[in-house]
C-alpha positions in Angstrom: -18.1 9.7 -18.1 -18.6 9.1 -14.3 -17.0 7.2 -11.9 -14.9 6.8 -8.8 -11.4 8.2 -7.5 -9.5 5.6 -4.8 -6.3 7.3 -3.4 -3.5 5.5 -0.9 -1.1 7.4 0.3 1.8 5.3 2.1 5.6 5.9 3.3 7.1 4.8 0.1 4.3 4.9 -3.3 1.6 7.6 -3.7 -1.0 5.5 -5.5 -4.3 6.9 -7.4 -7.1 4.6 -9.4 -9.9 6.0 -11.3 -12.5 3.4 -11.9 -15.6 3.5 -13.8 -19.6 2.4 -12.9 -18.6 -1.3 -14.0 -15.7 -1.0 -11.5 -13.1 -1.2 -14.5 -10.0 0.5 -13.6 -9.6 3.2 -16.6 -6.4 4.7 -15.2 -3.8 4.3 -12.4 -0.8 5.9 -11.6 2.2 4.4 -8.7 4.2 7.6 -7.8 7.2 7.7 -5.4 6.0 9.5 -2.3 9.7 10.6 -1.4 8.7 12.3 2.3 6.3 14.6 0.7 2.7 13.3 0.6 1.1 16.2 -0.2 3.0 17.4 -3.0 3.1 14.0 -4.4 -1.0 13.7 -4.2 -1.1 16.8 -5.8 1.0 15.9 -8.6 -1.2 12.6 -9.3 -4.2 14.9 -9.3 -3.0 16.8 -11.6 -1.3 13.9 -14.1 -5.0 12.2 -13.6 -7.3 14.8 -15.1 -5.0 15.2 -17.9 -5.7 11.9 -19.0 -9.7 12.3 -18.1 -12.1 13.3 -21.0 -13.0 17.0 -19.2 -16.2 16.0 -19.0 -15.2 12.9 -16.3 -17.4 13.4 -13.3 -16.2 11.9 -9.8 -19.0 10.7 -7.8 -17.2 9.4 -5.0 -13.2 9.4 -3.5 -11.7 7.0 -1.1 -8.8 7.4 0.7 -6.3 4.5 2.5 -2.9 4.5 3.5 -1.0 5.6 6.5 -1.7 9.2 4.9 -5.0 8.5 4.6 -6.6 10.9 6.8 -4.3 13.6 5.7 -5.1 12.6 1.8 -9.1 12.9 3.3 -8.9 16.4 4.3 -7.2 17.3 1.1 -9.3 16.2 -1.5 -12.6 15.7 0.2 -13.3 12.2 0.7 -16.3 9.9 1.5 -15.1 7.0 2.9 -11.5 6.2 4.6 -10.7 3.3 5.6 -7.2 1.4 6.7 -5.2 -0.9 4.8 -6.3 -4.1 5.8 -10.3 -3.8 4.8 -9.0 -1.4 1.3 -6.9 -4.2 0.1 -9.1 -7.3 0.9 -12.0 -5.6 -0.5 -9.9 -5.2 -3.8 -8.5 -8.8 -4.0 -11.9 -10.2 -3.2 -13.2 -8.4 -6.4 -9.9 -9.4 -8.2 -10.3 -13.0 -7.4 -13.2 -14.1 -6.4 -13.2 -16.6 -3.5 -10.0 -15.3 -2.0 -9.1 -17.3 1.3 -5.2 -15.5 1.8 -3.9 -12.2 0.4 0.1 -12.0 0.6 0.9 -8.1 0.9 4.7 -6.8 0.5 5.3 -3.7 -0.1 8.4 -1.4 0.1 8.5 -0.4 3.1 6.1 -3.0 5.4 4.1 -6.2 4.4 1.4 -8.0 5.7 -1.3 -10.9 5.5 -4.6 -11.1 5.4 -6.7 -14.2 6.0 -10.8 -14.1 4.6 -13.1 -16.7 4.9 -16.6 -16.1 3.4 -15.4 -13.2 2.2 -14.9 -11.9 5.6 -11.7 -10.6 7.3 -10.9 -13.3 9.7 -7.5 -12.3 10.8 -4.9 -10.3 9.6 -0.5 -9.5 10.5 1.1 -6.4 10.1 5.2 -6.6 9.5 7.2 -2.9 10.0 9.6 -3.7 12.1 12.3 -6.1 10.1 14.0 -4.1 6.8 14.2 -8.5 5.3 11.1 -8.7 5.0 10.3 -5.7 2.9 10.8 -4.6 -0.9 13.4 -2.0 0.2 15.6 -5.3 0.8 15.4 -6.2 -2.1 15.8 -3.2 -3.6 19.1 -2.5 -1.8 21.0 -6.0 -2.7 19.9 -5.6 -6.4 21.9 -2.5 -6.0 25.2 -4.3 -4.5 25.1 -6.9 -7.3 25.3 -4.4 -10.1 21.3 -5.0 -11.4 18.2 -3.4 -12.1 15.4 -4.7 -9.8 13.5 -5.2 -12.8 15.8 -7.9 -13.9 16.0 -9.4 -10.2 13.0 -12.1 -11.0 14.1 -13.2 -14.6 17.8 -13.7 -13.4 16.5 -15.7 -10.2 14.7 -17.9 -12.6 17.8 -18.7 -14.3 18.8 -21.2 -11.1 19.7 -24.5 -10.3 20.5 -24.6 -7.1 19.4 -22.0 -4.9 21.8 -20.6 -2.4 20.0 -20.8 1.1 20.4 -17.3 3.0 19.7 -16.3 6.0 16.9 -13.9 6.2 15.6 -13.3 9.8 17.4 -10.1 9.5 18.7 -7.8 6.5 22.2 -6.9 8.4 22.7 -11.2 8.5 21.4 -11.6 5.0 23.5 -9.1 3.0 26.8 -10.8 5.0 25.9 -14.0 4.5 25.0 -13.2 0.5 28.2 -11.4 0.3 30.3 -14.7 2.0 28.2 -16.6 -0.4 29.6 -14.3 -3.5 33.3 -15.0 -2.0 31.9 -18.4 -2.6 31.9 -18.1 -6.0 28.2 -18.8 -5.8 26.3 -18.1 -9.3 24.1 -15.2 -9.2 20.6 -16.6 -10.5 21.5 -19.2 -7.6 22.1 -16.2 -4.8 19.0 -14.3 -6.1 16.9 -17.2 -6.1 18.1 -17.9 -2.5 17.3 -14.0 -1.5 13.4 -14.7 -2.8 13.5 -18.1 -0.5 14.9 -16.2 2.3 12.2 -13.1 2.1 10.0 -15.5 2.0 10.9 -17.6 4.7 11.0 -14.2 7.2 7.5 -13.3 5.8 6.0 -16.5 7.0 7.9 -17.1 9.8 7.3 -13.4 11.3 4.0 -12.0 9.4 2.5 -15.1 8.6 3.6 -17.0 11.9 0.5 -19.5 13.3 -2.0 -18.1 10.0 -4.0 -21.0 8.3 -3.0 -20.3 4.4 -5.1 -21.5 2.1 -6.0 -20.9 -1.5 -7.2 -19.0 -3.4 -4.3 -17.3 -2.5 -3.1 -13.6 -3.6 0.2 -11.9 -3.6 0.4 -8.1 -4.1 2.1 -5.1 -3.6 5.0 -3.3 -5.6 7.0 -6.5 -4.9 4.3 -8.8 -6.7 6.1 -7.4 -9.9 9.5 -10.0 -9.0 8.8 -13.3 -10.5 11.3 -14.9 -8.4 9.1 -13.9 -5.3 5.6 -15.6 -7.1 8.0 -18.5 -7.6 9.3 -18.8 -3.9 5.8 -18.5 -2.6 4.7 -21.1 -4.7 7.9 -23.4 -3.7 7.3 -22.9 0.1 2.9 -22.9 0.2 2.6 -25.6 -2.0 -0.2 -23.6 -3.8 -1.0 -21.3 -6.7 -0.1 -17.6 -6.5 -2.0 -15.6 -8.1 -0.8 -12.3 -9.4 -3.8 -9.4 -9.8 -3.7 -7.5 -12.5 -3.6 -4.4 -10.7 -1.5 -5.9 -7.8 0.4 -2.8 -7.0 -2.5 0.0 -6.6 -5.0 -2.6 -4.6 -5.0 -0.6 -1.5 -6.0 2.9 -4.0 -8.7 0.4 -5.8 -9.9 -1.2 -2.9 -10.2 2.5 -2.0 -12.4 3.5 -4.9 -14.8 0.5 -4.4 -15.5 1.4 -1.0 -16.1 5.0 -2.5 -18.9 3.4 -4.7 -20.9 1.5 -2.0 -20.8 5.0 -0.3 -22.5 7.2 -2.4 -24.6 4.3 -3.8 -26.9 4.4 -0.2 -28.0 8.3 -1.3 -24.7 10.2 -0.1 -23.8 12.9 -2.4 -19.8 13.0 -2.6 -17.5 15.5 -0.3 -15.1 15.5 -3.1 -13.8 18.9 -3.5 -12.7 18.8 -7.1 -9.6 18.7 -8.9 -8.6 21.9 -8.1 -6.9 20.7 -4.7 -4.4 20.0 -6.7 -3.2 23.8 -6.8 -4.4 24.9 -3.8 -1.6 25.4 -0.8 -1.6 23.0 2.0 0.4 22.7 4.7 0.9 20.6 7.5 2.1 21.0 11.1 1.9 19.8 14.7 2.2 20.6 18.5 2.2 19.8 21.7 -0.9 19.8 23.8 0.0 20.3 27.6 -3.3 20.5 28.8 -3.0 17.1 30.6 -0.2 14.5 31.2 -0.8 13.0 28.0 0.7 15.3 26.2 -0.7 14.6 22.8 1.2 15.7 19.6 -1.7 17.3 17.3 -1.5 17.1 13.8 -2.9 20.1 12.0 -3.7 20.8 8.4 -4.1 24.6 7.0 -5.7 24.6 3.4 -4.5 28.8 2.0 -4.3 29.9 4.9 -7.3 28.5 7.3 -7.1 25.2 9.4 -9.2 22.3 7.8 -8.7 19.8 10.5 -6.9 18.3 12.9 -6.5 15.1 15.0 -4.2 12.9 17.2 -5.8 14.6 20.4 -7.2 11.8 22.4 -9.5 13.7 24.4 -10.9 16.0 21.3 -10.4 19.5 22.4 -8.5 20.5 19.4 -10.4 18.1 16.4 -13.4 18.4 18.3 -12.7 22.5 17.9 -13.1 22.6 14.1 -16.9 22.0 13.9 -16.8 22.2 9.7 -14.8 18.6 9.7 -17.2 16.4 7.6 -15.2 13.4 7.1 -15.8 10.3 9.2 -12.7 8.7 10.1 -12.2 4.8 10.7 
């Protein structure tokens, strides 16, 4: 079996997708990143080829995510690429005709407007804790619920409480004076969806022309209460990908494919990085005012790469660096 390896590395989830010739995803795993990137990347690796017949043979790897150059050097990849182009690819081969994709994940979210199939525009959110899944994460936890049953509950009301949600410190006192209340607590859940939603578009989605087909994905795609809010406040269909919270790792693995497909043969290094000692460090260049802080990446022993020097006297140094970042 061959086929194609799309990895995203972010803040909060570690997220790998193997996907075959027909671009079927055969597996995919969502791991907690938990500060440790490289230990976490490893650790897919290694849960992914147990599940691959030994004879699986990668012919390309991908890499996005705010780790994604770091997750490059590690495994060997042939194309990295940020967020924004990894996840519309994905959604555009998810559903076809895709004019708005509505990103949240846990720690940031963000838009993404195509037209023709074409990146128009796009809105990156990591500033305001509301508008993120750790929010909701948090106030699940202060009302005594998994956030697994956070979406069924909030379906469960008839009146939903209205919140306010331009910031998280506001919206947990006001949920909390709305609990003194003697509010019902489908009614304040369903009024925490309306109020994430209403700080998504009013900050991330501020002055953007959404129109359907539209998307929602992201680890906080899985709350059906959010679906539902979007819907309420667009006025359009939400659809849900089937593979809404890896789209960044598969968008990842279909860029891999177009890659090697125009006669590249793959940097991947093999499955063995996933017992090999990496470590990561950085310093101070004080060679001119700028004082760039370099990131540097040792793989046993010897340095692999580095970057985050604007000038390129340290990257520029290591002459063996094959992958082309963008």
């Amino acid at each position: 079996m061959t086929g194609y390896l799309g990895i995203d590395v972010g803040s909060v989830s570690t997220n790998i997708v193997f996907m075959n010739e027909e671009e079927q995803v055969l597996e995919s795993l969502y791991l907690r990143t938990q500060g440790q990137p490289i230990k976490t990347l490893q650790k897919g690796l290694k849960t992914l080829v147990r599940s691959l017949p030994v004879s699986t043979v990668i012919k390309g790897v991908g890499t996005t995510g705010s780790a994604r150059h770091l997750s490059a050097v590690m495994v060997g990849a042939d194309v990295v690429k940020n967020e924004i182009t990894a996840h519309a690819v994905a959604a555009t081969q998810q559903v076809p005709g895709v004019q708005t994709v509505l990103e949240i994940g846990g720690q940031d979210s963000k838009i993404i407007i195509l037209r023709d199939g074409v990146v128009s525009d796009f809105a990156m959110n990591t500033v305001c804790a509301a508008g993120t899944g750790s929010f909701l994460d948090q106030q699940a936890s202060r009302l005594g619920i998994t956030i697994e049953e956070f979406g069924p509950q909030s379906l469960k009301t008839k009146t939903p409480v209205r919140i306010a949600g331009r910031c998280a410190v506001f919206a947990e006192s006001d949920m909390i004076h709305k609990q003194q209340m003697g509010f019902e607590l489908p009614d304040i859940l369903a009024g925490l969806c309306e109020a994430l939603v209403r700080n998504y578009l009013n900050n991330v989605g501020k002055g953007k022309e959404i129109l359907g087909p539209a998307v929602f994905q992201g680890g906080v795609a899985a709350n059906i209460g959010m679906r539902k809010a979007f819907e309420k406040e667009l006025g359009l269909e939400v659809n849900i990908p089937e593979h809404y919270n890896v789209m960044g790792a598969l968008g990842s693995a279909l860029l891999a494919k177009e890659a090697v497909t125009k006669g590249n043969k793959t940097l991947f290094k093999g499955f063995s990085v996933a017992e090999m000692d990496f470590n990561s460090g950085s310093f101070e260049c004080s060679g001119c005012p700028n004082l760039c802080e370099v990131i540097e990446i040792s793989e046993e022993g010897t340095i692999i790469a580095r970057w985050g020097d604007r000038c390129g006297k340290w990257s520029n140094a290591l002459a063996s660096e094959q992958v082309q970042i963008s």
